[in-house]
C-alpha positions in Angstrom: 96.1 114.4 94.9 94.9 110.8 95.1 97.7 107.7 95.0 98.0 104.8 95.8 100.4 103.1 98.1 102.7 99.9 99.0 103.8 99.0 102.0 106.8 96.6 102.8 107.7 94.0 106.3 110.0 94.6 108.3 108.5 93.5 111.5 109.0 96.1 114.5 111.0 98.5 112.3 107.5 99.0 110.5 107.2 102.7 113.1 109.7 103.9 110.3 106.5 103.4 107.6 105.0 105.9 109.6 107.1 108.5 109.8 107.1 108.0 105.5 103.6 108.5 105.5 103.6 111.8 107.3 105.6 112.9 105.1 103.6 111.8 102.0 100.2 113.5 104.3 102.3 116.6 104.6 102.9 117.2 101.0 98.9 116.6 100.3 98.9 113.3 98.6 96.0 110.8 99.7 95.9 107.2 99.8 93.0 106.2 97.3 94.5 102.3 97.8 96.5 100.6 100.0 98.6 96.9 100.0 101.5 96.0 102.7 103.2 92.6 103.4 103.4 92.0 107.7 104.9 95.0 109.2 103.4 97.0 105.9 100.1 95.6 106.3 99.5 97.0 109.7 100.2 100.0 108.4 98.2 99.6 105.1 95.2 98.8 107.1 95.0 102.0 109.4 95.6 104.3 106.6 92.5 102.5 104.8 90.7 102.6 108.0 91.1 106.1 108.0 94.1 107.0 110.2 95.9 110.0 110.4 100.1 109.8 110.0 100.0 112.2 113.6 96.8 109.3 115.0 99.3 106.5 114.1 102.3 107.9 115.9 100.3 108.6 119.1 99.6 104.6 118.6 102.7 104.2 118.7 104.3 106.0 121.4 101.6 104.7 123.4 102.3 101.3 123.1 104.0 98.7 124.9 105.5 96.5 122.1 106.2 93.5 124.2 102.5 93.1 125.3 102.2 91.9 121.7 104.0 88.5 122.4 101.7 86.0 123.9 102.9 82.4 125.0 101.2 79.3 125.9 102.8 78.5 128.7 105.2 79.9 131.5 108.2 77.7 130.9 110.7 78.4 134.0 113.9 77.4 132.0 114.4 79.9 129.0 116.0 77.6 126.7 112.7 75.4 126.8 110.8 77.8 124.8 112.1 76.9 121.9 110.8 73.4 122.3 107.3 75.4 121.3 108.8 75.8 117.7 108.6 72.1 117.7 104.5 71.4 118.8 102.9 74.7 118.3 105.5 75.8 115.1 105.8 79.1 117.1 106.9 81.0 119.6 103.9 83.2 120.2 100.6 82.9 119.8 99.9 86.1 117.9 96.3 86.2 119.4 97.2 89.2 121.1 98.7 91.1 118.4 95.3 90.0 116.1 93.2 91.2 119.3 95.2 95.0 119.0 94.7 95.3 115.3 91.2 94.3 115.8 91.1 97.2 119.0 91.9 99.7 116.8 90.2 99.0 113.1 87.3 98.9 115.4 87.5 102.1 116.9 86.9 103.3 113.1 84.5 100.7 112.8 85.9 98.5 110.4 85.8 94.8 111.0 85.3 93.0 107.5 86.5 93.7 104.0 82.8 94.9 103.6 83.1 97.6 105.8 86.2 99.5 103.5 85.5 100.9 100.2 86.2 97.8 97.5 89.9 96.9 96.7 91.0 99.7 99.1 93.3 97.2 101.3 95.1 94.3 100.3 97.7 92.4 101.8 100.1 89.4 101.1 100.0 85.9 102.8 101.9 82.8 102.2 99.6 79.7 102.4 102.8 76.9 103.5 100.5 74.0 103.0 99.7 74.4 99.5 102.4 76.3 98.3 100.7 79.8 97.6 101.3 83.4 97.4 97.8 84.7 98.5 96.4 88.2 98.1 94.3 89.1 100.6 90.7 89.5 100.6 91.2 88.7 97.0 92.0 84.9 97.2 90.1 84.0 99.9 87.3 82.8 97.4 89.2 80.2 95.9 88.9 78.6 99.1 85.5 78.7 99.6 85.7 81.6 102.1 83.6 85.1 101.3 86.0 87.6 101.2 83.3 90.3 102.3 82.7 88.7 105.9 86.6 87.7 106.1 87.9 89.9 109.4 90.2 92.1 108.6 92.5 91.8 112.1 92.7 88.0 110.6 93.9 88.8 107.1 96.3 91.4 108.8 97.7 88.8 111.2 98.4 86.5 108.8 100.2 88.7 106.9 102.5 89.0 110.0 102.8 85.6 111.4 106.4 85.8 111.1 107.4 82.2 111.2 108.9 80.4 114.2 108.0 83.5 115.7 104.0 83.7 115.6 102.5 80.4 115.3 100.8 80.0 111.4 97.0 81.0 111.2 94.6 78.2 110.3 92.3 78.8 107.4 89.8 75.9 107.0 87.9 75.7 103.9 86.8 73.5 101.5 90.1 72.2 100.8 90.9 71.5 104.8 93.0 73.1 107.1 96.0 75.3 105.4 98.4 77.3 107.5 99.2 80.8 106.3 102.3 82.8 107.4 104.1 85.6 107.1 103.7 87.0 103.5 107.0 88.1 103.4 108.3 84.4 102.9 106.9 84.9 99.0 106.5 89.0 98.9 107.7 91.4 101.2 107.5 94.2 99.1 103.6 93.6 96.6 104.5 96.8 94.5 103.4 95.0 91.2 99.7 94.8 92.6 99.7 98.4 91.4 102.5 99.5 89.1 102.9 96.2 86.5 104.6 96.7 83.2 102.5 97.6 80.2 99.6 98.2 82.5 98.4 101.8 82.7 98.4 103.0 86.3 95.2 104.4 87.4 97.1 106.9 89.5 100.3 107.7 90.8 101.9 104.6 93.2 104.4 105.1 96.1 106.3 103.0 97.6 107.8 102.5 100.7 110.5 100.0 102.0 112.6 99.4 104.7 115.7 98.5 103.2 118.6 99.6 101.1 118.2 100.5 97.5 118.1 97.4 96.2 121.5 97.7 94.2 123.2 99.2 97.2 122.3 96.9 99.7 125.7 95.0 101.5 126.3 91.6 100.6 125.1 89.3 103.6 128.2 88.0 105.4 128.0 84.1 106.2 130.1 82.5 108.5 127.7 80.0 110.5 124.6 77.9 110.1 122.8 81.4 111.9 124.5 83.8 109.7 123.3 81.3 107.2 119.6 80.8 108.0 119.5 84.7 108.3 121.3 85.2 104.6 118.4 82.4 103.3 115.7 84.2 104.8 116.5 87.6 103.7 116.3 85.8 99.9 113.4 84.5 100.5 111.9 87.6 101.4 113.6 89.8 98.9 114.4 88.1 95.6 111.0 87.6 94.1 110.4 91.9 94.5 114.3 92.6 93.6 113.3 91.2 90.1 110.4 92.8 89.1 111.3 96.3 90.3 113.7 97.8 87.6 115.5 101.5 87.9 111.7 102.5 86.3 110.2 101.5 89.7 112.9 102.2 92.0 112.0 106.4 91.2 109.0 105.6 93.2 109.7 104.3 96.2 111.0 105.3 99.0 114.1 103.3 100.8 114.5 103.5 104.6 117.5 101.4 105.5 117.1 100.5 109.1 120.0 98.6 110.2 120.9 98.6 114.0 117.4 97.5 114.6 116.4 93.7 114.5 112.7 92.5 113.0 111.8 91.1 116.6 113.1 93.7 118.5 110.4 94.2 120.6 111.5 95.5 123.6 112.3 98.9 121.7 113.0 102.4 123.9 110.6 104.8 123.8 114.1 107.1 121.6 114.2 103.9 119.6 111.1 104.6 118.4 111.1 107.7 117.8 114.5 107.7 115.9 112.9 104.8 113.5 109.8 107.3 113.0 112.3 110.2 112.0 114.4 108.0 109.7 110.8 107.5 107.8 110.0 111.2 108.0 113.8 112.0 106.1 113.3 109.6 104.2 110.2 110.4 102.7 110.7 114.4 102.5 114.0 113.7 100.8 112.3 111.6 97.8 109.5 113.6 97.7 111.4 116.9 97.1 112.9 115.5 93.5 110.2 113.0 92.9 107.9 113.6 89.8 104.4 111.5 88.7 
């Protein structure tokens, strides 16, 4: 049977997404379309490119997760990297995570929105200089830009430019220079692209998040200005998609809670990873055996 499915960020504990979705390929469903927000989008993009749940775990025990963080510069004191968040708004580049995605979408040969089937794959950016929640390829006309010839491995990056972590993605248009981050900032979670009230689904939608259920999630415990910017964050990224899904959503989607592993963690052992990947798989067999569409 055909669905369609959501993808939420979560930055490195994303390889739980993956373990979900071989789940959802062992009980015969098939992604029809996809959407994802950072972590999800990666995701969301290989399944539209045609990967396999058993392809993308191979991808993922292969890789080395720390050859994804690119500097500038070799700076010989630690504490001067952060000096980086101050002229280049980032940490990393991200050119070398855009340069991986791009790797592998081309091995399928996908490399614009033209090459996947039409509104099979979108994903969530947040354009910082003008103050917008963008849908991507969908938006990218309103600034001039033709969403057919857009690179995917570009949309996908910005979707993940987690800030003061990745440095924000230029998009130059018409308007000038914007800077697009992380799309989590405005919508970690894009379920309403598919399931809306009062709007007939085409097909069945699944999601899947990496977090508590929404009304048993702890309460975030602040005590300093980290504990602080961490608890402001966490809204940011989660209170837009807490309203809009209602007990009427929540019986389709699937809720991984991942704590013990940090969004940046990217040093992660090889059992790490594999215990994040089974965490999805439970996940996802336990909601499918009672879920209904």
């Amino acid at each position: 049977m055909d669905i369609d499915g959501v993808f939420s960020g979560g930055g490195v504990r994303g390889l739980a997404l993956i373990g979900a979705y071989q789940a959802i390929e062992e009980k015969g469903l098939r992604f029809k379309r996809v959407a994802g927000t950072s972590a999800g989008a990666i995701v969301a993009a290989f399944v539209a490119a045609g990967y396999t749940s058993g392809e993308l775990k191979d991808i993922m025990e292969e890789m080395d997760l720390g050859h994804l963080l690119d500097s500038n510069a070799v700076l010989p004191i630690p504490f001067l990297k952060w000096f980086r968040i101050y002229y280049r708004l980032g940490l990393y580049k991200g050119a070398a995570l855009e340069r991986w995605i791009e790797q592998k979408l081309k091995a399928r040969g996908i490399y614009t929105f033209a090459d996947l089937p039409d509104k099979s794959l979108r994903v969530i950016a947040s354009d910082i200089s003008n103050g917008r929640l963008l849908v991507l390829p969908d938006d990218l006309e309103k600034y001039g830009v033709p969403p057919e010839t857009f690179p995917v491995a570009r949309a996908i990056r910005m979707s993940a430019s987690l800030p003061y972590f990745f440095e924000p993605v230029k998009l130059r248009s018409l308007e000038g220079t914007s800077l697009l981050v992380d799309g989590g900032v405005l919508s970690n979670f894009p379920m309403w692209l598919f399931d809306r009230e009062n709007v007939k689904k085409v097909r069945p939608v699944i999601g899947v998040k990496l977090s508590h259920d929404f009304m048993e999630r702890p309460k975030n415990k602040i005590n300093n200005a980290i504990e602080l910017y961490s608890a402001l964050f966490q809204t940011m990224k989660d209170a837009h998609d807490a309203r809009y899904i209602s007990r009427k959503h929540e019986k389709n989607i699937i809720f991984i809670p991942t704590k013990g592993v940090l969004t940046t963690e990217f040093e992660l052992s090889d059992d790490s990873k594999e215990e994040l990947f089974q965490m999805g798989k439970h996940q996802g067999e336990q909601f499918l055996k009672k879920w209904t569409y």
